[in-house]
NUROTI-858590 format. One record per residue (C-alpha): residue in one letter; y, x, z. Coordinates in steps of 0.05 Angstrom, whole numbers, plus 5000, padded with zeros to 4 digits. Layout:
N
  code     v     u     w
     A     Y     X     Z
...
***
This chain:
238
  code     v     u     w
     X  7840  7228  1154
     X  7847  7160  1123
     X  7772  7163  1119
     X  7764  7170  1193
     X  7808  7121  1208
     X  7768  7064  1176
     X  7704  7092  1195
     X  7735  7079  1268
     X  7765  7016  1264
     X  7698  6992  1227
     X  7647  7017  1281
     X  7685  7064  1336
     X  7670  7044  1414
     X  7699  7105  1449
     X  7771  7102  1496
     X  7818  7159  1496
     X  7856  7183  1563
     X  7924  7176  1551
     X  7943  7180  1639
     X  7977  7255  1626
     X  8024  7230  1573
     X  8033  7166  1610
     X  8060  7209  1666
     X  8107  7249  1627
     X  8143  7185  1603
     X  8149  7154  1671
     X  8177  7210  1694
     X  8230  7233  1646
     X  8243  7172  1605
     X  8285  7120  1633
     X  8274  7039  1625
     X  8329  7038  1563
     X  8295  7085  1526
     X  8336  7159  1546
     X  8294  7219  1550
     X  8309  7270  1602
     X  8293  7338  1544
     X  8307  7391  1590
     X  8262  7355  1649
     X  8206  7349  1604
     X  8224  7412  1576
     X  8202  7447  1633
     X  8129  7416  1625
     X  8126  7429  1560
     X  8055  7465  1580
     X  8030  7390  1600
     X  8055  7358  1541
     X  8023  7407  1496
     X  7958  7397  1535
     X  7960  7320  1521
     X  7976  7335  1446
     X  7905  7389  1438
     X  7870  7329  1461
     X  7893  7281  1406
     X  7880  7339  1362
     X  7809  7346  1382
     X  7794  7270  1378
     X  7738  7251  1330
     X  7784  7191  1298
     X  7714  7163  1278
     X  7691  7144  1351
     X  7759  7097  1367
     X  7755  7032  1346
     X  7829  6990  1318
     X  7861  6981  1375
     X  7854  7053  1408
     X  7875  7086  1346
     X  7929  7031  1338
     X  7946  7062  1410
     X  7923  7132  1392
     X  7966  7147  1328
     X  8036  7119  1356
     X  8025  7156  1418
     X  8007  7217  1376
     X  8077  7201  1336
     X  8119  7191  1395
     X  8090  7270  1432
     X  8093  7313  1366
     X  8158  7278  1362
     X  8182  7288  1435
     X  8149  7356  1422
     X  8192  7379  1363
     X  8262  7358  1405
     X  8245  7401  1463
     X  8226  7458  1419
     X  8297  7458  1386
     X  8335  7442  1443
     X  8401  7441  1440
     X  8414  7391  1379
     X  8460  7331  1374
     X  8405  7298  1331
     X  8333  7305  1305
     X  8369  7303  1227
     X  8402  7380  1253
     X  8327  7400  1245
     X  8283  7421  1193
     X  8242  7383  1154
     X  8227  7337  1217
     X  8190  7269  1183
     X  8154  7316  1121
     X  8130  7376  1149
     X  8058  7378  1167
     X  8062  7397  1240
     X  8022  7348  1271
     X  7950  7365  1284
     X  7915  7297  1300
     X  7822  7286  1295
     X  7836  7356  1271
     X  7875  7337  1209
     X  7945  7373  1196
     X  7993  7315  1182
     X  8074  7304  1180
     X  8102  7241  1222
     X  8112  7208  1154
     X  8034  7204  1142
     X  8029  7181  1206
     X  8075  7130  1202
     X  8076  7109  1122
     X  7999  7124  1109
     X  7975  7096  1166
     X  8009  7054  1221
     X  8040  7011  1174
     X  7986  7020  1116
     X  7965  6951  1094
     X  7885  6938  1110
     X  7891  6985  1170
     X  7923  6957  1231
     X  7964  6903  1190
     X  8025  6910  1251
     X  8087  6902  1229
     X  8112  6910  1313
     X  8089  6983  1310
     X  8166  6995  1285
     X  8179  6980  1362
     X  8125  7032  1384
     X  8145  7092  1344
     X  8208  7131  1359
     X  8247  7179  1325
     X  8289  7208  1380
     X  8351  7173  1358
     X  8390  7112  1393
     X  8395  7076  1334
     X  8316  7076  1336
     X  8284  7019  1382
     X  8280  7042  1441
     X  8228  7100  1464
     X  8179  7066  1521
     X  8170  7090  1587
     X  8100  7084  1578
     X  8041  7107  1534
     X  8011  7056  1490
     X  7933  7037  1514
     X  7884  7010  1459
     X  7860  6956  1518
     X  7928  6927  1515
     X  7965  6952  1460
     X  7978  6887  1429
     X  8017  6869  1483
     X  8050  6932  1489
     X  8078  6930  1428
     X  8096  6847  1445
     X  8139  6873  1506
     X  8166  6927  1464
     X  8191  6874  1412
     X  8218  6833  1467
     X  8244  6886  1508
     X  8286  6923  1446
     X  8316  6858  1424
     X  8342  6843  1493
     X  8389  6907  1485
     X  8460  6893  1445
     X  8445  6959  1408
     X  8387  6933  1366
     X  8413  6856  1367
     X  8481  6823  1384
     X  8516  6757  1359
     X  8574  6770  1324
     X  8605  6699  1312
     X  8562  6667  1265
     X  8529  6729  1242
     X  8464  6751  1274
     X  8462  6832  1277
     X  8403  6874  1281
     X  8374  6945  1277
     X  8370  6977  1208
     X  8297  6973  1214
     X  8289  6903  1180
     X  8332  6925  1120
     X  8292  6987  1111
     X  8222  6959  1128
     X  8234  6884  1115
     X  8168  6881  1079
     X  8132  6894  1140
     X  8160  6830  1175
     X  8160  6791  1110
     X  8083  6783  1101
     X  8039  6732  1100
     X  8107  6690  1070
     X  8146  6701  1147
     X  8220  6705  1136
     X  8253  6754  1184
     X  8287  6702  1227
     X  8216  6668  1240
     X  8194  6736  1270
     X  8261  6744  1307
     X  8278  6673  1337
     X  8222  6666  1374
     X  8235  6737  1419
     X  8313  6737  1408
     X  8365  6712  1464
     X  8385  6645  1468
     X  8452  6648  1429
     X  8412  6689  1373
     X  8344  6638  1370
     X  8393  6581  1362
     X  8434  6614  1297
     X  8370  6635  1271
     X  8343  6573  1271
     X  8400  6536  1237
     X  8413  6591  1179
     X  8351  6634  1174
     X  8356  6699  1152
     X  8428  6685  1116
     X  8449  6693  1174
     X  8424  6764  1194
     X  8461  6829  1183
     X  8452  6902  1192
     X  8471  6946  1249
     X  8490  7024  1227
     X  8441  7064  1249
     X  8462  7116  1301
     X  8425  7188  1288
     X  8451  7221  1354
     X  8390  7239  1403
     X  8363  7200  1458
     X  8377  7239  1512
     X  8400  7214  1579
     X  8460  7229  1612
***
């Protein structure tokens, strides 16, 4: 799959329809992220439609930026997907096997949401986009927030930009805490991703953090910075 990938990004024109999953998450996703399960349960049959096209899509004929689009979109439905098919849960961790087992079918490869995410959205040399931590969700409310949207390859650059912007707006994923600067687990567990190129994480955080946050930042870098605990229980709306 890895193969097709690069053989995309290095030559692939083609756009991918994405307007039936777009509709799903307007519909039963709300603007902080909540997913209505048992309203998209009931169109399961549409969501399952969207995710035979992603399996059917010849990876080679995308280009970057629609598979940057195409593969987090692909994560987010198999995701959505496996929630609604164990419905009722308290969390995705009361499942089995949910990031390892091979139950994504995407350019006709069988793949686990760890591949997805490990071996190829943040795979150095691929997409090199550290922001795609803000595009994929794993049904959780520590997790940054779930858009109410589906990623486009035209604009997903931004996408993931307002995304960024829109999680670090919301106390759960960053609040002052006197002096201290809190924020999601993420940048503990994938700090790596935000550290290239010689960035400390407060120079990739000041510049889309509140006001009160940007300022600290600035003044103590990332000595400043702690973690939030991550909270497992499932994004679903009330």
């Amino acid at each position: 799959m890895t193969v097709a990938v690069r053989k995309g990004i290095a030559s692939g024109e083609k756009r991918f329809d994405h307007s039936g999953f777009d509709r799903l998450l307007r519909d039963h996703v709300t603007e902080t992220g909540m997913v209505h399960y048992d309203a998209l349960a009931a169109e399961r049959g549409t969501l399952e439609e969207y995710l035979r096209s992603i399996a059917a899509a010849d990876l080679e004929e995308y280009g970057r930026e629609e598979l940057l689009a195409l593969l987090i979109n692909a994560y987010n439905g198999y995701t959505l997907d496996w929630i609604v098919q164990n419905l009722p849960i308290r969390s995705i961790k009361d499942t089995s096997d949910p990031w390892k087992g091979e139950r994504c079918t995407v350019g006709g490869h069988r793949v686990s949401l760890d591949f997805l995410e490990h071996q190829l959205l943040r795979a150095q040399g691929l997409f090199d986009e550290p922001r795609v931590h803000f595009g994929v969700n794993c049904a959780s409310k520590g997790c940054p927030p779930l858009r109410n949207r589906a990623f486009t390859g035209g604009h997903v650059r931004e996408e993931l930009e307002g995304a960024v912007r829109s999680a670090l707006s919301q106390p759960s994923q960053l609040r002052v805490d006197g002096e201290r600067v809190l924020v999601n687990q993420i940048f503990s567990w994938f700090g790596e991703d935000f550290r290239r190129d010689g960035k400390t994480l407060s120079e990739f955080l000041a510049p889309r953090a509140p006001a009160a946050a940007a300022e600290i930042l600035g003044e103590e870098g990332d000595a400043a910075i702690s973690f939030i605990d991550y909270d497992w229980s499932l994004n679903a709306a009330e």
